[in-house]
VOGU-3710 file (C-alpha; in Angstrom, 3 decimals, decimal comma):
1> xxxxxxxxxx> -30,460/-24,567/-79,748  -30,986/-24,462/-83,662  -28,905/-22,871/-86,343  -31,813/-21,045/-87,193  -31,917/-18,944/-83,959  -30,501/-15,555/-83,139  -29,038/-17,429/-79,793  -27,140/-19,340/-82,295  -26,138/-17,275/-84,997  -25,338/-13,937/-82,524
11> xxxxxxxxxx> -24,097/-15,691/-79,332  -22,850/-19,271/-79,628  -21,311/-19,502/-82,839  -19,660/-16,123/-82,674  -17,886/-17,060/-79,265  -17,430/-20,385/-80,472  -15,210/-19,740/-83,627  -13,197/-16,908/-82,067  -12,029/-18,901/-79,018  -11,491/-22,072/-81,324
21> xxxxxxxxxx> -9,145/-20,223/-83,217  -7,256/-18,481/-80,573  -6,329/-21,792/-78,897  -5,533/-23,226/-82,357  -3,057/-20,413/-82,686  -0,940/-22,095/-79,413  -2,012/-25,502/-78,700  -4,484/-27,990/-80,959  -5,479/-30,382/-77,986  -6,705/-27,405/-76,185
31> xxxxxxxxxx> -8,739/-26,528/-79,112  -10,306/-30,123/-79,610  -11,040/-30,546/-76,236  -13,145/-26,919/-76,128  -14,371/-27,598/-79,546  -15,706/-31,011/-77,674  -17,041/-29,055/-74,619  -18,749/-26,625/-76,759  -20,663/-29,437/-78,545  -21,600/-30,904/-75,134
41> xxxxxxxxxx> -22,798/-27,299/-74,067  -25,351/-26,765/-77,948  -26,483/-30,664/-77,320  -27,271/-30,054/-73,273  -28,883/-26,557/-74,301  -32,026/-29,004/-75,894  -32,653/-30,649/-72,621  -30,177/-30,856/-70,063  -31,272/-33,854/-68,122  -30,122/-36,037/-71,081
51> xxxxxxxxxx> -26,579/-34,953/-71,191  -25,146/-37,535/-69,015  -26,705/-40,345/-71,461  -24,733/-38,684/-74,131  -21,704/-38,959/-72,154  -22,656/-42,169/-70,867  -22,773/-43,260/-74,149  -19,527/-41,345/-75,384  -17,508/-43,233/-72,769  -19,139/-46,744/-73,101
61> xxxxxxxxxx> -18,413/-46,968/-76,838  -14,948/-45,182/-76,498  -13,756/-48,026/-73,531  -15,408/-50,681/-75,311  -13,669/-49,916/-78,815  -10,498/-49,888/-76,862  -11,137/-53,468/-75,180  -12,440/-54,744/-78,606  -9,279/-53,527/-80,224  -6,963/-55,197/-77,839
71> xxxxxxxxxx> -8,509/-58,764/-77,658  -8,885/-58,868/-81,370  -5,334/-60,128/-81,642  -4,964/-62,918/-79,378  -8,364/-63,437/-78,385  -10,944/-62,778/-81,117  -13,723/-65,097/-79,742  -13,371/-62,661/-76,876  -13,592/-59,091/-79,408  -16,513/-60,430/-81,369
81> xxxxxxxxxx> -18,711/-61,204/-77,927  -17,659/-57,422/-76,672  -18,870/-56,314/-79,876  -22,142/-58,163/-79,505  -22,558/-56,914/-76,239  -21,720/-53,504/-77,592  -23,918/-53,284/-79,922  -26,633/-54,980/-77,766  -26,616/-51,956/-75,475  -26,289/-49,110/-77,823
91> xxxxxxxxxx> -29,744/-50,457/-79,679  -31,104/-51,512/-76,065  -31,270/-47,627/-75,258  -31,954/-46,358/-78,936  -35,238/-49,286/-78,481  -36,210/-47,810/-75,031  -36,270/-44,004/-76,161  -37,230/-44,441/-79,968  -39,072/-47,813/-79,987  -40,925/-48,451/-76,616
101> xxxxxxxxxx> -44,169/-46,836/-77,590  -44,372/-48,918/-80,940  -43,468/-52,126/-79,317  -46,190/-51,672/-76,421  -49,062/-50,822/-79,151  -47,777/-54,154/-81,304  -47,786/-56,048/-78,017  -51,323/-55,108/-76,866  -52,353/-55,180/-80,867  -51,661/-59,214/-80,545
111> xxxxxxxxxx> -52,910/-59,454/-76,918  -55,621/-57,415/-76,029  -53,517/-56,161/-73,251  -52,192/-52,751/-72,503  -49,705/-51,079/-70,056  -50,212/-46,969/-69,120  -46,838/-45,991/-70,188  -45,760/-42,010/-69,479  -44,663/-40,441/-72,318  -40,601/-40,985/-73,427
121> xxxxxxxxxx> -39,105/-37,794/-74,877  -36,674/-38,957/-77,499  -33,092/-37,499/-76,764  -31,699/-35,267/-79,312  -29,693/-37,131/-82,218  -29,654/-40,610/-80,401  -30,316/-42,139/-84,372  -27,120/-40,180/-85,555  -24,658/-40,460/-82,550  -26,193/-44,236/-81,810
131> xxxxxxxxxx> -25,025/-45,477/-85,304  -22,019/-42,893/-85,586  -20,131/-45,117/-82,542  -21,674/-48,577/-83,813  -19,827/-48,157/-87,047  -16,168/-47,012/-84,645  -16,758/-50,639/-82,599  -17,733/-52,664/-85,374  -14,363/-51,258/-87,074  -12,641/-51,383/-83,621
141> xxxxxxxxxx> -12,983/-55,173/-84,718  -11,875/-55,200/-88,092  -8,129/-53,637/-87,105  -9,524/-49,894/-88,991  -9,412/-47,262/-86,295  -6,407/-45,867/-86,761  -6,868/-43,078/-84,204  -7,875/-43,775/-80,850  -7,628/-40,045/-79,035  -10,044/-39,109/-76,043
151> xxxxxxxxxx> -11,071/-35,793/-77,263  -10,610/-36,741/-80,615  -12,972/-39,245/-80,651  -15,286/-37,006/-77,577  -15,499/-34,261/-80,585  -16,306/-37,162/-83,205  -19,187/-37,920/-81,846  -20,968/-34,974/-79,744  -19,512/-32,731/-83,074  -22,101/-29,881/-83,009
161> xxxxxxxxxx> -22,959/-29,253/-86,725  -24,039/-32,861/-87,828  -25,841/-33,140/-83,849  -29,362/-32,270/-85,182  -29,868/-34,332/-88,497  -26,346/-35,898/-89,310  -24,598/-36,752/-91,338  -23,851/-39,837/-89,896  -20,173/-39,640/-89,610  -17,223/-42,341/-90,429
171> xxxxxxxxxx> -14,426/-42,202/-87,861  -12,049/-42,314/-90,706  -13,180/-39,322/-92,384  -13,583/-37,283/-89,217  -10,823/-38,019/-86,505  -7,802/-37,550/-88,841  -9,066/-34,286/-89,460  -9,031/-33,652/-86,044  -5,101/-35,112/-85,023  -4,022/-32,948/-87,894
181> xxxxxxxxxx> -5,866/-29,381/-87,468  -3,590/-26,432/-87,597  -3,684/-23,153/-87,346  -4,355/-22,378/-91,166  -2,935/-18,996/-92,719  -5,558/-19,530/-95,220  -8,436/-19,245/-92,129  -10,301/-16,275/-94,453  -10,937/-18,451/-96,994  -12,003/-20,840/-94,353
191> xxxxxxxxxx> -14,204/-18,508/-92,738  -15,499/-16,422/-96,368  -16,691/-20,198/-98,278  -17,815/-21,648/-94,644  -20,474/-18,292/-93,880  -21,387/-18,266/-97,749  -22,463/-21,857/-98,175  -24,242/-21,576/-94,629  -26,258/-18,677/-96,353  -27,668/-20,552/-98,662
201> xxxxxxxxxx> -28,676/-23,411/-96,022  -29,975/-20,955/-94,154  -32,202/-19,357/-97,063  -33,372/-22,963/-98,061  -33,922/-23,461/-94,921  -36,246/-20,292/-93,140  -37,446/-18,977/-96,606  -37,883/-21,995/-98,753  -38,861/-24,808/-96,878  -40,596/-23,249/-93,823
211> xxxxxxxxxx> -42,631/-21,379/-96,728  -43,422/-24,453/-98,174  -44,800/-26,156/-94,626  -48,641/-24,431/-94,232  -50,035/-25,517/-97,166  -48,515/-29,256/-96,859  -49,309/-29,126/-92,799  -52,663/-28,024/-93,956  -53,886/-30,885/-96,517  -51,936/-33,705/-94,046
221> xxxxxxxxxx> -54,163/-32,672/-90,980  -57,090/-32,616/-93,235  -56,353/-36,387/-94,662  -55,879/-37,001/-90,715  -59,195/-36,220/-89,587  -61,071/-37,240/-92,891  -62,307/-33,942/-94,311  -63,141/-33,644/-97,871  -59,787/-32,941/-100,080  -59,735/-32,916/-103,974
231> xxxxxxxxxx> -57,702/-34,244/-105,885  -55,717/-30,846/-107,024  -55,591/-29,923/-102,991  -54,249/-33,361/-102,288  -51,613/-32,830/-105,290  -50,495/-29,597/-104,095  -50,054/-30,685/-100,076  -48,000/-33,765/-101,523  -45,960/-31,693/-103,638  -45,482/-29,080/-100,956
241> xxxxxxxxxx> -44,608/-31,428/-98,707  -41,730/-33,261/-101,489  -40,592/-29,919/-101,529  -40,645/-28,456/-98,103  -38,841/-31,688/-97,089  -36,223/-31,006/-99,698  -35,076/-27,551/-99,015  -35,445/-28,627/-95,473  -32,747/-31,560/-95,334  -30,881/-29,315/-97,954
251> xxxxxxxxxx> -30,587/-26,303/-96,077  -29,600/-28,214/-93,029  -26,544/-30,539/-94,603  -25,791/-26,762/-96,088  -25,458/-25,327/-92,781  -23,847/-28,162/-91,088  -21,306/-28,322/-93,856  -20,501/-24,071/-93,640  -20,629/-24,355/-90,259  -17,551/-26,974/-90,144
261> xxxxxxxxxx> -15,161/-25,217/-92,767  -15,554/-22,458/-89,878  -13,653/-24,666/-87,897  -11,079/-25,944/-90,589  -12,842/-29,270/-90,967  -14,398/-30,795/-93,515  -17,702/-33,030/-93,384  -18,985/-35,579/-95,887  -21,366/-35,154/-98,606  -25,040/-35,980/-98,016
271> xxxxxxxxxx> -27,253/-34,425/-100,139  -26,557/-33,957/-103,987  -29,734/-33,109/-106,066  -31,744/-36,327/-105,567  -34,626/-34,975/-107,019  -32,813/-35,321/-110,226  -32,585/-38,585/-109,858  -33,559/-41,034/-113,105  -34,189/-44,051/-110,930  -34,482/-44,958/-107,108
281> xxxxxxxxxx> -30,908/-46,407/-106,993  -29,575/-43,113/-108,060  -32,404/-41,339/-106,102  -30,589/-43,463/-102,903  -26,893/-42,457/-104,086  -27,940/-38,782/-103,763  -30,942/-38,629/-100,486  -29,019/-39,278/-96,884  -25,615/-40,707/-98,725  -24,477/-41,281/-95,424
291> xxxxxxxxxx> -26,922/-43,002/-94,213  -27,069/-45,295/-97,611  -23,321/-46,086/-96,874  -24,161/-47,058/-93,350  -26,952/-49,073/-94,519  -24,814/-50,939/-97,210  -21,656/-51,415/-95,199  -22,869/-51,903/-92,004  -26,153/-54,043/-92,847  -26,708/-54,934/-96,502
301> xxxxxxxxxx> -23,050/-56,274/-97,151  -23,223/-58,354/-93,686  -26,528/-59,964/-94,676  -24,874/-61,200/-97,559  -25,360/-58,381/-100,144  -25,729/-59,845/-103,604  -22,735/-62,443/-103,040  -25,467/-65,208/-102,683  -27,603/-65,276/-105,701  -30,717/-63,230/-106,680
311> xxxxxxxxxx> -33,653/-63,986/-104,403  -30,966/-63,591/-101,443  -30,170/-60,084/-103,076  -33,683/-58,860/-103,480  -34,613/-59,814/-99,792  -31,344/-58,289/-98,678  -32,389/-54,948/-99,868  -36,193/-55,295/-98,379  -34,937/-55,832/-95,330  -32,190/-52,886/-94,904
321> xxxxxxxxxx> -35,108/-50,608/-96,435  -37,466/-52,164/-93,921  -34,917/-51,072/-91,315  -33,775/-47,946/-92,930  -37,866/-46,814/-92,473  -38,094/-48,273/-88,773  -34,323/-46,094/-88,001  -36,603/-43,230/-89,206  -39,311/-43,418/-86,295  -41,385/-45,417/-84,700
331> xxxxxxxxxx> -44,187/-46,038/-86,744  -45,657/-48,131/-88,899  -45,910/-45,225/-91,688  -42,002/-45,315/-91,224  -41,953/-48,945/-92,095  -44,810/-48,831/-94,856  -42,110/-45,924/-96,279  -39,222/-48,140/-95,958  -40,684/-50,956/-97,566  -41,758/-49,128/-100,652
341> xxxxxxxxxx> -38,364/-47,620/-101,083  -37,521/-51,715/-100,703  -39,707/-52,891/-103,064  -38,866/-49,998/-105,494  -35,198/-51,023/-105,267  -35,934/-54,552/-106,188  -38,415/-53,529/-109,117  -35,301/-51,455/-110,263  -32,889/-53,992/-110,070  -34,960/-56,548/-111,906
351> xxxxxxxxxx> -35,356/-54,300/-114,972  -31,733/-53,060/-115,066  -31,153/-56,870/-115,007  -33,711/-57,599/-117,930  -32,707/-54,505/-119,666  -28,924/-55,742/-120,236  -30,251/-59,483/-120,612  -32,853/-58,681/-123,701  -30,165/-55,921/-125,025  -32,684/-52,722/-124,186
361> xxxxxxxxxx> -29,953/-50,604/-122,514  -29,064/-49,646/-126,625  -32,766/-49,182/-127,411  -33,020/-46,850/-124,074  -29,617/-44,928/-124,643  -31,201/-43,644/-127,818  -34,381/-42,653/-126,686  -34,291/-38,843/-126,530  -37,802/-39,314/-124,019  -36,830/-41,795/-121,886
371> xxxxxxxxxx> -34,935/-39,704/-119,485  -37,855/-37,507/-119,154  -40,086/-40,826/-118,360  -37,492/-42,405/-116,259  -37,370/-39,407/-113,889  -41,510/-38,958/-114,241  -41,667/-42,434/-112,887  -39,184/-41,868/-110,238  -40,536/-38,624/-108,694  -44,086/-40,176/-108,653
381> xxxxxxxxxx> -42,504/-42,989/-106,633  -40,971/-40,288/-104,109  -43,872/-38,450/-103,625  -46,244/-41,756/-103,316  -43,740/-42,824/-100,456  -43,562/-39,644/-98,401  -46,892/-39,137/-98,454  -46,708/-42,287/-95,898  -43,450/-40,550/-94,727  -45,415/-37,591/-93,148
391> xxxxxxxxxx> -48,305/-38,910/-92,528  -49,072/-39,166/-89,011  -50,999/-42,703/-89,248  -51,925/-45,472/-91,919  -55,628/-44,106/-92,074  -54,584/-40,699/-92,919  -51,810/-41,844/-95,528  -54,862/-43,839/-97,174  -57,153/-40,893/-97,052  -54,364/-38,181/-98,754
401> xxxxxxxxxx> -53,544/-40,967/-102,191  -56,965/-41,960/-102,424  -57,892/-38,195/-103,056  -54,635/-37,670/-105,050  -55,888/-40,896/-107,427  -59,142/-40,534/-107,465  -60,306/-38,485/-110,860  -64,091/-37,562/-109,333  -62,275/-35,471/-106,981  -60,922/-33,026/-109,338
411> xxxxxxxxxx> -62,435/-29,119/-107,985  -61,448/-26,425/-109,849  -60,605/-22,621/-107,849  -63,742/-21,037/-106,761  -64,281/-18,408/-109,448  -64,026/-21,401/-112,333  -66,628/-23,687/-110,161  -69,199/-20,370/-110,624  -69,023/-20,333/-114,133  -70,869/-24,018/-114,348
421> xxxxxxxxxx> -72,719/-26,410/-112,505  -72,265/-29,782/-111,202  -70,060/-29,099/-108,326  -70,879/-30,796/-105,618  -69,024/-28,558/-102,567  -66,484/-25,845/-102,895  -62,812/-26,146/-102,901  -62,188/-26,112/-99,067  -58,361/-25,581/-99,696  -59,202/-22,362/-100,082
431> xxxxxxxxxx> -60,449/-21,843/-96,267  -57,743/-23,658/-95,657  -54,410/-22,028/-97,274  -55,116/-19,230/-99,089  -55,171/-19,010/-103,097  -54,345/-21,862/-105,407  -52,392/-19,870/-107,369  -49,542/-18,874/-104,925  -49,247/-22,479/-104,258  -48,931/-23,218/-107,925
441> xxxxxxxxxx> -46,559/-20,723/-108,661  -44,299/-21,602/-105,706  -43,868/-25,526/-107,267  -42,922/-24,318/-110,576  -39,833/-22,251/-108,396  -39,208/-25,540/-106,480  -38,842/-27,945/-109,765  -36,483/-24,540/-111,893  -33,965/-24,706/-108,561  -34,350/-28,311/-107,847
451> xxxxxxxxxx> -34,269/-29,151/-111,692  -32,400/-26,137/-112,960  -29,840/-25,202/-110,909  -26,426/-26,461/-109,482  -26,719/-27,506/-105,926  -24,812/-25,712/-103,236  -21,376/-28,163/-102,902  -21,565/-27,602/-107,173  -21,219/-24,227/-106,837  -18,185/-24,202/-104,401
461> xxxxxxxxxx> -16,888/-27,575/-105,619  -13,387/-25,373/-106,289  -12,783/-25,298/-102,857  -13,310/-28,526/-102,013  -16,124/-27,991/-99,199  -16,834/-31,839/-98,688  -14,528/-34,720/-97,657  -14,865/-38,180/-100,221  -17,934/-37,720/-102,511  -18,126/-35,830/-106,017
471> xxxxxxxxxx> -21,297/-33,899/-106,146  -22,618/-33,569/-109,614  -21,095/-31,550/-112,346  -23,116/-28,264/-112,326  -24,927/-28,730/-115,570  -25,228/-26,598/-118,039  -26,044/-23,671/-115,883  -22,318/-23,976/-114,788  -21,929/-21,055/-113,096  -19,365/-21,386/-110,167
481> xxxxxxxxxx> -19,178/-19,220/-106,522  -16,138/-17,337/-106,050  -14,780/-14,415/-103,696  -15,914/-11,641/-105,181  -18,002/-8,375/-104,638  -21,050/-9,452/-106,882  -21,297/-12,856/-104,627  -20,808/-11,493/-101,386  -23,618/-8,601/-102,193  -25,955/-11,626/-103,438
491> xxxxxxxxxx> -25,330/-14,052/-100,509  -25,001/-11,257/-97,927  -28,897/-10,364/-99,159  -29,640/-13,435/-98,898  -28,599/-13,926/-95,229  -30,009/-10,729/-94,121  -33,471/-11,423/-95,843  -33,193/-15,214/-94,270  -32,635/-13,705/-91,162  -35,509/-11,511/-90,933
501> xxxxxxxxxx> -37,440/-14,570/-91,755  -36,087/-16,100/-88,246  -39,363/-15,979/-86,121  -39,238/-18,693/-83,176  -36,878/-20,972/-85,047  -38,655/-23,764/-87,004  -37,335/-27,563/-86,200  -35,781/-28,991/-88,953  -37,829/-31,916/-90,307  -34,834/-34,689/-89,238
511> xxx> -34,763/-33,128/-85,955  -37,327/-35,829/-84,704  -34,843/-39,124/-85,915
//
């Protein structure tokens, strides 16, 4: 089941909220605990044969944070090895469903040999709910869970909104929420900013992104299979792609966020313009914040962070962006990504560090241009590392940036080519997606909203939509949503013209992590 579905949107959710609220009204627990069901019913509706793994895994890492917690006082030799084992398992079965097809091409790669292997479907969310309970052991350890409830923690984890593509959730931030849930007088409000910001996800989402998708799906399966591409065509599927990825991941953490405040509960930030971003740290403080704070906390800072000089620092971050790619997917492109994004951290570091050494940061702060060059430099870098991102195999990734680099491949639109000579074959992105111009008109829209405009948790940042997190004041365009007629006209056409859109209900691009 998607949010993007008319079995979602006109069936589930509906019943959902209304039956939430009515048991809020008398008793909490009973809500919780059919809030919890629920979630277990929208993940089971994917596939139904993996349910009991979910649960499995629910109750494993709920029993073993309790047994963790208890021999952490007098026996701590005993928590840590309970954690170890822990954590052993819960990356045992995230290797088997995620990793097994990667390890068995590496292991007949280095010895000639290979095993038939039938196809593993990867459970829905294992990434997310996987690392969501690693981070309540690990903590189970360090004396922080402070609430320990069964459906509390049940609901935690199997939480329906962040299910498909996160956020990856922090016990801390989620289960107090849930022991203190009330019946709210203030449940409009709840209700009016939760269905308005999931309006706009769902407009990102259906007309946006999913409009973006042909003409980057288009130039990706032609770098697969080695056809011809210029360098304009292989431009414009990059770009299309750096966008349709963008309003894809934003109109989901939209929607997951909306969809919570129906429910009176919060969720963290994860998504605040990173394509405004003026350098790959700050690109990495915006894209996934969740997963960037479980990536620092939970493996950069245990490595040894930068507590143990520079060299130890630099190689710290390659190998939690070497990781971050792999907790992507299964595929070398994945880890190609992650080490760029690596290796781009480190390059960033290293001139921060010789910027304040050699007294530049003075020089910079008055340069009226160098913003404009710092976040040129910085998108090139993003698009350069999703194309390997998207691409379905190293050969293909090579074939896309060698036609996006290479200036003999420039073609100009058909009717210019006729005017002159010297063309050696005609444009075939024209066979392919239609007219150049629709595609060029449709990235000048997706840098004005992504460049111009306040992003969605800007806009309703009155109302406090997120818990922890300050998105980013909202510019100079500060505008600001509020309950009134002339916003509930706008976002009401904007949720009937984003439902008409609904065809068979796109995946979301995360769906597959």
């Amino acid at each position: 089941m998607l949010f993007n579905s008319f079995t979602f949107l006109f069936g589930f959710l509906p019943a959902a909220v209304i039956v939430y609220w009515c048991l809020l009204a008398f008793r909490r627990t009973a809500a919780i605990a059919f809030l919890a069901l629920a979630s277990l019913v929208f993940y089971s509706w994917w596939d139904v044969r993996y349910l009991p793994l979910f649960c499995g895994s629910i109750l494993f890492n709920y029993g073993m944070g309790h047994l963790i917690a208890r021999a952490r006082v007098g026996q701590p030799g005993k928590a840590r090895g309970l954690l170890a084992f822990a954590i052993a398992a819960d990356l045992a079965v995230l290797g088997y469903f995620k990793y097994i097809g990667l390890f068995a091409d590496a292991f007949a790669s280095l010895t000639g040999i290979s095993a038939a292997m039938r196809a593993v479907v990867l459970p829905l969310g294992i990434s997310f709910f996987t690392f969501t309970q690693i981070t309540y052991i690990v903590d189970s350890l360090k004396g922080k869970v402070q609430e320990r409830g069964f459906w509390n923690y049940v609901l935690f984890v199997s939480y329906f909104p962040h299910q498909v593509a996160g956020p990856i959730l922090h016990h801390a931030e989620m289960m107090s929420q849930f022991r203190t849930v009330r019946f709210d007088p203030r449940l409009t409000q709840y209700l009016v900013v939760g269905i308005s910001i999931f309006a706009l996800g769902l407009f990102k989402k259906v007309v946006l992104a999913d409009s973006f998708a042909p003409y980057a799906d288009a130039v990706f399966a032609a770098a697969e299979s080695a056809q011809p591409i210029g360098l304009l065509e292989a431009w414009g599927g990059a770009l299309g792609y750096y966008f349709q990825l963008y309003f894809d991941f934003s109109g989901y953490s939209d929607m997951a966020i909306g969809l919570s405040l129906l429910f009176g509960v919060r969720l963290p930030l994860n998504f605040d313009s990173p394509y405004k971003a003026t350098s790959i740290i700050d690109f990495w403080r915006r894209w996934h914040i969740t997963l960037s704070r479980f990536l620092r906390d939970y493996l950069y800072v245990p490595l040894g962070g930068n507590r143990k000089g520079g060299a130890r620092r630099y190689l710290n971050l390659l190998i939690t962006m070497l990781l971050g790619g792999l907790w992507h997917g299964a595929g070398y492109t994945f880890i190609l990504w992650g080490g760029l994004h690596g290796a781009y951290l480190m390059v960033n570091h290293a001139w921060r560090a010789a910027a304040t050494r050699y007294r530049l940061v003075e020089v910079i702060d008055r340069s009226r241009g160098w913003p404009l060059f710092a976040w040129l430099i910085t998108t090139l870098a993003v698009v350069v590392a999703w194309v390997f991102f998207r691409a379905q195999s190293l050969g293909g990734a090579g074939q896309l940036l060698a036609a996006m680099f290479d200036g003999s491949r420039i073609i100009l639109p058909q009717r210019l080519a006729m005017l002159g000579e010297g063309f050696a074959y005609a444009p075939v992105w024209l066979a392919r997606v239609g007219d150049q111009g629709t595609l060029a008109m449709m990235l000048l829209l997706g840098f004005a909203i992504v460049l111009a405009l306040p992003n969605t948790i800007s806009l309703f940042r009155t109302f406090s939509p997120t818990v922890g997190g300050d998105p980013e004041p909202a510019g100079r365009l500060s505008f600001s949503w509020r309950p009134s007629l002339g916003w509930a006209a706008c976002l009401g056409l904007l949720l009937a013209f984003a439902v008409s859109r609904i065809s068979d209900g796109s995946r979301f691009l995360y769906f597959n992590f």
